[in-house]
ROTIDO-529997 format. One record per residue (C-alpha): x, y, z; residue in one letter; residue number from 0. Coordinates in steps of 0.05 Angstrom, whole numbers, plus 5000, padded with zeros to 4 digits. Example, Ala and Ser with C-alpha at 12.3 -4.5 7.8 and 13.67 -1.06 7.14 Angstrom:
residues 2
(pt (5246,4910,5156),"a",0)
(pt (5273,4979,5143),"s",1)
This chain:
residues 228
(pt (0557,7345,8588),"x",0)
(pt (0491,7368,8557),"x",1)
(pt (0464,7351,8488),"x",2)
(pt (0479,7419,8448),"x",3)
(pt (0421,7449,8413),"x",4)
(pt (0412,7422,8334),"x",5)
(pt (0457,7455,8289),"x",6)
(pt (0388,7470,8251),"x",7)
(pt (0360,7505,8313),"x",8)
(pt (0422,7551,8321),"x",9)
(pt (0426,7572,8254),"x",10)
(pt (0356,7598,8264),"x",11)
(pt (0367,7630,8329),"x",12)
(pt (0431,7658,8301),"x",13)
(pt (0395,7683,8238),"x",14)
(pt (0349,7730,8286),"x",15)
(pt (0403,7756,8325),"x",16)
(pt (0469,7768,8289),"x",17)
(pt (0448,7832,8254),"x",18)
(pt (0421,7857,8320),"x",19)
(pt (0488,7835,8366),"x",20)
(pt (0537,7846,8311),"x",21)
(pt (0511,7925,8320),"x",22)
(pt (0520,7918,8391),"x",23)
(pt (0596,7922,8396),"x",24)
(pt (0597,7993,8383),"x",25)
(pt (0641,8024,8433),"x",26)
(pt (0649,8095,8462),"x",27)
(pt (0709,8119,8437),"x",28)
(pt (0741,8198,8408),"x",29)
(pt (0765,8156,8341),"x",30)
(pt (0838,8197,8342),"x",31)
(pt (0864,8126,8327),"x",32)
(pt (0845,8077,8272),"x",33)
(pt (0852,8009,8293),"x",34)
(pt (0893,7963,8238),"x",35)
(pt (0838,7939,8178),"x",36)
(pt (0852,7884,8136),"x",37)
(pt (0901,7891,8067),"x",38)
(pt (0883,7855,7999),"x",39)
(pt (0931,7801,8026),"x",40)
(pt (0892,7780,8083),"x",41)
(pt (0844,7752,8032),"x",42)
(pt (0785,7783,8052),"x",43)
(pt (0738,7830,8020),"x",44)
(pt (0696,7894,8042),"x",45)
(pt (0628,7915,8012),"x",46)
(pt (0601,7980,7992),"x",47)
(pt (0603,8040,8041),"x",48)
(pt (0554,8055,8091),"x",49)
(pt (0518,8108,8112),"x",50)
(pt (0529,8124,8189),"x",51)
(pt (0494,8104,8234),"x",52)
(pt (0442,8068,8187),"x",53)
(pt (0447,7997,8219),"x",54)
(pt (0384,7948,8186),"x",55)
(pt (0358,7907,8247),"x",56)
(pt (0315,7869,8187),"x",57)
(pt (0317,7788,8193),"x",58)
(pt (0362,7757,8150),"x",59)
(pt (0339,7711,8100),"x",60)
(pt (0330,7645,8118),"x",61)
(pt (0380,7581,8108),"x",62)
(pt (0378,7560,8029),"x",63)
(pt (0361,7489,8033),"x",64)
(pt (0331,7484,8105),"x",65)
(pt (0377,7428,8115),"x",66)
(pt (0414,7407,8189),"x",67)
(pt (0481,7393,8191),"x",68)
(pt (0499,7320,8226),"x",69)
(pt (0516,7324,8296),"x",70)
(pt (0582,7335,8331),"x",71)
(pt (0607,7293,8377),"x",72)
(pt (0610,7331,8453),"x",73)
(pt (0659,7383,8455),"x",74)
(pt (0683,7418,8529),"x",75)
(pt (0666,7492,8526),"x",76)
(pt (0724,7547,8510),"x",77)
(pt (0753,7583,8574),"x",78)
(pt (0802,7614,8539),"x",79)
(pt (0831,7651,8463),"x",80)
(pt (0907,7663,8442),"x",81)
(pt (0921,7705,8384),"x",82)
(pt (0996,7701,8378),"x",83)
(pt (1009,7735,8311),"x",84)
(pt (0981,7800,8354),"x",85)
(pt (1001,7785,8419),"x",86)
(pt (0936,7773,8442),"x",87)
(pt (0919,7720,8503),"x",88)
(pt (0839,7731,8542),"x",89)
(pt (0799,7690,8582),"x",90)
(pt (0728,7675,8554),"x",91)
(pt (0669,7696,8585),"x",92)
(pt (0602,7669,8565),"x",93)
(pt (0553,7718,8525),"x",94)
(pt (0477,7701,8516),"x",95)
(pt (0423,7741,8506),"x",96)
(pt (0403,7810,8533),"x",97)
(pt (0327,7823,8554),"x",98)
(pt (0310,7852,8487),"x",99)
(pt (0332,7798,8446),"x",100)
(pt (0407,7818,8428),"x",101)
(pt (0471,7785,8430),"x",102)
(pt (0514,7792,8496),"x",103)
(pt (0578,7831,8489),"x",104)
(pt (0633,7840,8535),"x",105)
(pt (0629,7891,8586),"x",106)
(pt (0670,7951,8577),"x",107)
(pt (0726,7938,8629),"x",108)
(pt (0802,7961,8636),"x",109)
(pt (0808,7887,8638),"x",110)
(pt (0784,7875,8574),"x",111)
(pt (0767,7801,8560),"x",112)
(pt (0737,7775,8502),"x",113)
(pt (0660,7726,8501),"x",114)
(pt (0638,7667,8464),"x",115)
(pt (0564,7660,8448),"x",116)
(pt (0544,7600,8494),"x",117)
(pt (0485,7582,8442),"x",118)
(pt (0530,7574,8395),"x",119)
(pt (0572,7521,8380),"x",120)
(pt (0631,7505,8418),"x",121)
(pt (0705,7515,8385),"x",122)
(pt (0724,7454,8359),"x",123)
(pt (0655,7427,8345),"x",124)
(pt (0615,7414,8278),"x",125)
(pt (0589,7486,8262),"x",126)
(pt (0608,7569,8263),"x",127)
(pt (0641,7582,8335),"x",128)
(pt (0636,7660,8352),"x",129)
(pt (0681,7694,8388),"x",130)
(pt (0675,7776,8405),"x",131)
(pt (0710,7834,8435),"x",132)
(pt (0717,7896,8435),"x",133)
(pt (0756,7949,8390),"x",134)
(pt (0779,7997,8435),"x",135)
(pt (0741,8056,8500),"x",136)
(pt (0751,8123,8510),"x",137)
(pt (0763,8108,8583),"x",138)
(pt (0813,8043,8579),"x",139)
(pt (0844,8055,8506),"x",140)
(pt (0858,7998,8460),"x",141)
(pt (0809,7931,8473),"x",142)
(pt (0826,7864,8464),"x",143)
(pt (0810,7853,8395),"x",144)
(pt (0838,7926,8370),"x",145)
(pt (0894,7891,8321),"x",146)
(pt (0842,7834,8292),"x",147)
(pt (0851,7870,8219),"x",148)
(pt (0921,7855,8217),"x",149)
(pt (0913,7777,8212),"x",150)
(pt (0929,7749,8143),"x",151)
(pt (0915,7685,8121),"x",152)
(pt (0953,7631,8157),"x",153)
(pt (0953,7658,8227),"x",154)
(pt (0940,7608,8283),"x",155)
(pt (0893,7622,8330),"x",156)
(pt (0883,7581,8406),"x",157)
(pt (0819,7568,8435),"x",158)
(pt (0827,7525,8502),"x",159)
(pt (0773,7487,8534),"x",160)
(pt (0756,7465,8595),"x",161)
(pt (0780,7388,8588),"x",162)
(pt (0853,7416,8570),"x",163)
(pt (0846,7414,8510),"x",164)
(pt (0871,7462,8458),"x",165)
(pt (0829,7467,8391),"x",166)
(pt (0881,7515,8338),"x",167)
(pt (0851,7546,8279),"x",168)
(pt (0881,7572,8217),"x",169)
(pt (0857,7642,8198),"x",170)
(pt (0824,7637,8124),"x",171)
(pt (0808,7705,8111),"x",172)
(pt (0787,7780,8143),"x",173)
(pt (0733,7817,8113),"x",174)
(pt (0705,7887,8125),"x",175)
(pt (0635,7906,8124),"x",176)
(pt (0592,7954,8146),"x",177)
(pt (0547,7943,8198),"x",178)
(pt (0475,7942,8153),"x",179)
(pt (0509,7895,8098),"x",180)
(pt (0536,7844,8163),"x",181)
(pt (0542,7772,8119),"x",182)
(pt (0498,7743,8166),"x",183)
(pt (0492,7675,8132),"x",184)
(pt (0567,7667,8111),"x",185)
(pt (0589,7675,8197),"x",186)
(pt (0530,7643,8227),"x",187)
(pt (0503,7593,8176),"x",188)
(pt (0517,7513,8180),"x",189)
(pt (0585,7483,8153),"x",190)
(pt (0598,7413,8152),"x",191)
(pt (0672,7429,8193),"x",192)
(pt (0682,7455,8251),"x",193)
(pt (0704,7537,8238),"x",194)
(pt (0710,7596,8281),"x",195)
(pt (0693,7678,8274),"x",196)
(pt (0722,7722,8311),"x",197)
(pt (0682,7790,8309),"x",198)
(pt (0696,7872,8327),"x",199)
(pt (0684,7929,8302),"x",200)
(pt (0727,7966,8251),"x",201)
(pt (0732,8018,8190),"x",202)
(pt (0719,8100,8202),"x",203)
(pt (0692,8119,8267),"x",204)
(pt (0635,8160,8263),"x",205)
(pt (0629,8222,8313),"x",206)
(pt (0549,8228,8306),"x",207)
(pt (0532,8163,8322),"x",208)
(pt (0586,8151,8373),"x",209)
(pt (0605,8089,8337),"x",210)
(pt (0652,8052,8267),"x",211)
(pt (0616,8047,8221),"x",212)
(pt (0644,7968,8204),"x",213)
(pt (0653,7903,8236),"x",214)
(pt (0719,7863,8214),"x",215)
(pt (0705,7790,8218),"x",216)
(pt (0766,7733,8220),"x",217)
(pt (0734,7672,8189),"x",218)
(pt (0782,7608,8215),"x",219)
(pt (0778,7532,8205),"x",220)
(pt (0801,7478,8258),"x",221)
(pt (0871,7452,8248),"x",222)
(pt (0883,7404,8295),"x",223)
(pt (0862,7395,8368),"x",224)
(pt (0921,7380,8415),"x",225)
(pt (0930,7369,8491),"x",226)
(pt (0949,7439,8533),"x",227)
């Protein structure tokens, strides 16, 4: 398997782009029906209301100390993510990045599957794994991440990888914020464990800009790693 990039040199490439791809899972939708958001009790917290629409593609500021994590030990990229406290079981398909510069997301699909970010760390290793789907489409309904807000603390979730192995996270908290105030150094900054985000969007849908106005974010840390 190939040597990952430095956990110092994804940070910084992470850094550029989350604000950017974060915005990108807006999705097309008529906003009758308000996808579950996260309750006091699933520990998480949501920041000051934003004004539609106004996303801030600004960088983010830069990583306190400057410091690199150590590195992690090879770890056999994620094919697949199980969500059983919501019923939820997708295949993984890799995201990158798009011409412009922003994150991959998953292709609007009526079978909707969910992406990790390939630059990123792999599930299970030292570092911030990312995970993403979408909320929910006009055309195909509910997506595969529509009842992330209703994890609470506690709640496993099952990343498998391509050596069949199974890396199971506990959920830590869900937090709600809108898309201009994303907490890009908290999701995509170093940690000295191996932790996992999962990421959609959330909160009031706004008709103007065709888009909610939040992302909901599932912050996670590895458990144990077991065989399939």
């Amino acid at each position: 398997m190939t040597a990952r990039r430095s956990s110092r040199t994804w940070l910084l490439a992470a850094l550029a782009l989350a604000v950017i791809g974060v915005v990108a899972l807006v999705v097309l939708v008529t906003g009758q029906q308000s996808p579950p958001q996260p309750s006091p009790a699933a520990g998480g917290t949501s920041s000051s209301a934003a004004s539609p629409g106004e996303d801030d593609p600004a960088p983010p500021p830069p990583s306190p100390d400057g410091t690199p994590t150590a590195e992690a030990a090879p770890v056999a990229a994620p094919v697949s993510v199980a969500v059983p406290t919501i019923g939820v079981t997708s295949d993984l398909m890799d995201l990158g990045l798009n011409p412009d510069g922003t994150v991959e997301v998953p292709p609007l699909e009526r079978d909707d599957r969910a992406g990790w970010y390939e630059p990123g760390p792999e599930p299970g290793a030292v570092g911030p794994a990312v995970i993403l789907g979408h909320v929910d489409s006009a055309e195909y309904g509910p997506g595969v991440f529509y009842d992330l807000g209703a994890l609470t603390p506690g709640d496993p979730i099952e990343v498998s990888r391509a050596d069949g192995t199974v890396a199971v996270f506990t959920v830590d908290r869900v937090e709600v914020h809108p898309k201009d105030e994303f907490p890009t150094i908290e999701v995509y900054g170093n940690t000295p464990d191996p932790q996992l985000r999962l990421i959609t969007c959330g909160g009031d849908f706004d008709n103007s800009a065709r888009s909610y106005e939040d992302n909901v974010v599932v912050f996670a840390s590895l458990r144990e790693t077991r065989a399939a």
